[in-house]
C-alpha positions in Angstrom: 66.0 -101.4 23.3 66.2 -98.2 21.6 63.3 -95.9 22.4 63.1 -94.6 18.9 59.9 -93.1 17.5 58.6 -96.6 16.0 59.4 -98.2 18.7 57.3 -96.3 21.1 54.4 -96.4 18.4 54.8 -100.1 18.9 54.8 -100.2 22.6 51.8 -97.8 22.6 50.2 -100.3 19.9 50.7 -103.4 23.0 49.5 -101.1 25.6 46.2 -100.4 23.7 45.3 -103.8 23.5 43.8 -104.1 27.2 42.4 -100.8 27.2 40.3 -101.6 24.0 39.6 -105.0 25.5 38.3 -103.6 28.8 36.3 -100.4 27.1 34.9 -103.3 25.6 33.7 -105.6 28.2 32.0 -103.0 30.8 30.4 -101.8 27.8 32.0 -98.5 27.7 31.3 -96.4 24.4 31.6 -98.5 21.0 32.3 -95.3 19.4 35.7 -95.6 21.8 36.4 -99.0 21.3 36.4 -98.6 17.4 38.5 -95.1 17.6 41.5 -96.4 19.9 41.5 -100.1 17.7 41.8 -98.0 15.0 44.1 -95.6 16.6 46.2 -99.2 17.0 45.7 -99.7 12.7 47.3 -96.0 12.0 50.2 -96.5 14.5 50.8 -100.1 13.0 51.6 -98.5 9.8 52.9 -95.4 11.3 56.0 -97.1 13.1 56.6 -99.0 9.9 56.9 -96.1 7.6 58.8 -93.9 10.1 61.4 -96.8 11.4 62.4 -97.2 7.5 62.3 -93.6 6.5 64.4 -92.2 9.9 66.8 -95.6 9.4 65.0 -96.9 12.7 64.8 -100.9 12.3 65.5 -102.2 15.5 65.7 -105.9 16.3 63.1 -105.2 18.9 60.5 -103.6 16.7 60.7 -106.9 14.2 59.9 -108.9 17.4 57.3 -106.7 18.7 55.3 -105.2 15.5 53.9 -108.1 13.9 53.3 -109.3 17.8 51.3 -106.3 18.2 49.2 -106.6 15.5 48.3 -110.4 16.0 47.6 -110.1 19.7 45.3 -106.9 19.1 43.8 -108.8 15.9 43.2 -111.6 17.7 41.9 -110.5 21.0 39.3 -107.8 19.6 37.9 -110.5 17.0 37.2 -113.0 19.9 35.3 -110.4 21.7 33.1 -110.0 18.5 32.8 -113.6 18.3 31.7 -114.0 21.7 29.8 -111.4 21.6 25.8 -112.1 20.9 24.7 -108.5 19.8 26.9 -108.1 16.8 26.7 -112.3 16.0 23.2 -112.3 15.9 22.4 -110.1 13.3 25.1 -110.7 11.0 24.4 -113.0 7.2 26.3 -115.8 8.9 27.2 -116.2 12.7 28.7 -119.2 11.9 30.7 -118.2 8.5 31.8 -115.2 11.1 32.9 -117.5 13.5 34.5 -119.5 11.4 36.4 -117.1 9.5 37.9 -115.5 12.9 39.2 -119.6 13.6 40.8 -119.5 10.4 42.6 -115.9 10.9 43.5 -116.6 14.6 44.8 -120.1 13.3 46.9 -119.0 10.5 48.5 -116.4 12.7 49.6 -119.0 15.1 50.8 -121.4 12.8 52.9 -119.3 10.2 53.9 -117.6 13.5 55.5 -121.1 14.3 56.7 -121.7 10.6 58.5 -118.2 10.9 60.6 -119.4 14.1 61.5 -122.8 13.0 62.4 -121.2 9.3 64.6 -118.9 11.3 66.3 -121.9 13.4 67.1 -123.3 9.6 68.8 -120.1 8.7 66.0 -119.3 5.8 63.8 -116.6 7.7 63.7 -114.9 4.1 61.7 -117.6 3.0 58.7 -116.5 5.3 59.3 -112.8 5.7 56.2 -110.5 5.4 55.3 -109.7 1.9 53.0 -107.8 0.2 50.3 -110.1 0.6 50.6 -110.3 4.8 50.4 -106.3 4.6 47.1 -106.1 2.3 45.6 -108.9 4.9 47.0 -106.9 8.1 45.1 -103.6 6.8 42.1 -105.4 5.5 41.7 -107.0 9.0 42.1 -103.9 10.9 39.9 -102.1 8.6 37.1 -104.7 8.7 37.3 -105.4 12.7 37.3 -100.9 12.8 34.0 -101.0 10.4 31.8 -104.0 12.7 33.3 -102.0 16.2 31.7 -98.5 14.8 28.4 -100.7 13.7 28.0 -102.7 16.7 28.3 -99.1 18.5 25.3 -98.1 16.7 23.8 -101.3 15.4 23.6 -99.9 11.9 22.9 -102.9 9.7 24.4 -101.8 6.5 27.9 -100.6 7.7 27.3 -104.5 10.1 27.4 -106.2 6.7 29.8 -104.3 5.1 32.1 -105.1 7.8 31.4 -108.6 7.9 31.7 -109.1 3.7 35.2 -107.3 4.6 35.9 -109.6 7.0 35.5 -112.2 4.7 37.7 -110.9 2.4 40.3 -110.6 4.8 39.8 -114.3 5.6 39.9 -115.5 2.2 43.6 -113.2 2.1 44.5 -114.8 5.2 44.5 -117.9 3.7 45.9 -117.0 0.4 49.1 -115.3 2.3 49.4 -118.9 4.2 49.4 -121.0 1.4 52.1 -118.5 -0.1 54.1 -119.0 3.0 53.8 -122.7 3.2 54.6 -123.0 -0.7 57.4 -121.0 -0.4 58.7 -122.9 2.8 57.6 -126.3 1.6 61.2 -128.0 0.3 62.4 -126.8 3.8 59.5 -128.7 5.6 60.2 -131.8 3.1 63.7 -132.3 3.8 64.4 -135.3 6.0 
């Protein structure tokens, strides 16, 4: 693996995840939890932009960036779901949790669709667009805006949060039924 710039950006991205995970759980500062997750967002874009302006795309940074955001993604939004001070006060609990099953599921399952496409020789068919990036950054910024609420409980920014995590759902599933269309006469074929 080379150790460029990106791909330490990534690396750092992985090793943030059970830092912001544990912050979390002893119930360390919210004000922390939201900082370093969003500290995660920046370098996710960060490693992107620098691997293509220095000429940096590495094998291992496609594996390990969109990895990185999906495990971090995933792992900080089952902590809100599980977690019964930020559920309880939000317009719907259950919409919340529901729209969390649907980005956690999508992930895995055009996750999936993107290796056996790659098996068939038609990876292209499922690479990330411009759609997958809008949903990325919506998600990061939504799951940013409910940690800095639920570290001060302020209802507004709560909501706002939540309505943006909504949004991100509904682009979550746009970006999968793109996928799917677009890798449909592959999954057809006998």
């Amino acid at each position: 693996m080379p150790w460029t710039i990106s791909n330490i950006l990534t690396v750092i991205r992985v090793a943030l995840i059970p830092v912001v995970v544990a912050i979390y759980l002893v119930g360390g500062s919210g004000y922390l939890t939201a900082g370093l997750f969003l500290l995660a967002g920046i370098t996710d874009w960060a490693d992107g932009y620098l691997a293509r302006k220095r000429n940096e795309l590495s094998a291992f940074g496609a594996f390990l960036d969109p990895v990185a955001d999906k495990l971090m993604v995933c792992a900080v939004l089952v902590l809100l779901v599980a977690d019964r001070e930020i559920t309880e006060p939000l317009l719907s609990p259950a919409l919340f949790t529901i729209t969390v099953a649907i980005i956690i599921g999508r992930e895995i399952a055009i996750s999936a669709l993107r290796e056996w496409m790659a098996e068939l020789g038609q990876r292209g068919i499922v690479a990330v667009g411009w759609m997958g990036k809008v949903k990325t950054t919506l998600q990061f910024l939504s799951i940013a805006i409910l940690l800095f609420a639920q570290a001060g409980m302020q209802q507004l920014v709560l909501i706002l949060g939540e309505l943006l995590l909504y949004i991100a759902g509904a682009l979550t599933l746009w970006s999968m039924v793109l996928y799917l269309k677009g890798a449909w006469p592959a999954l057809i074929e006998r």
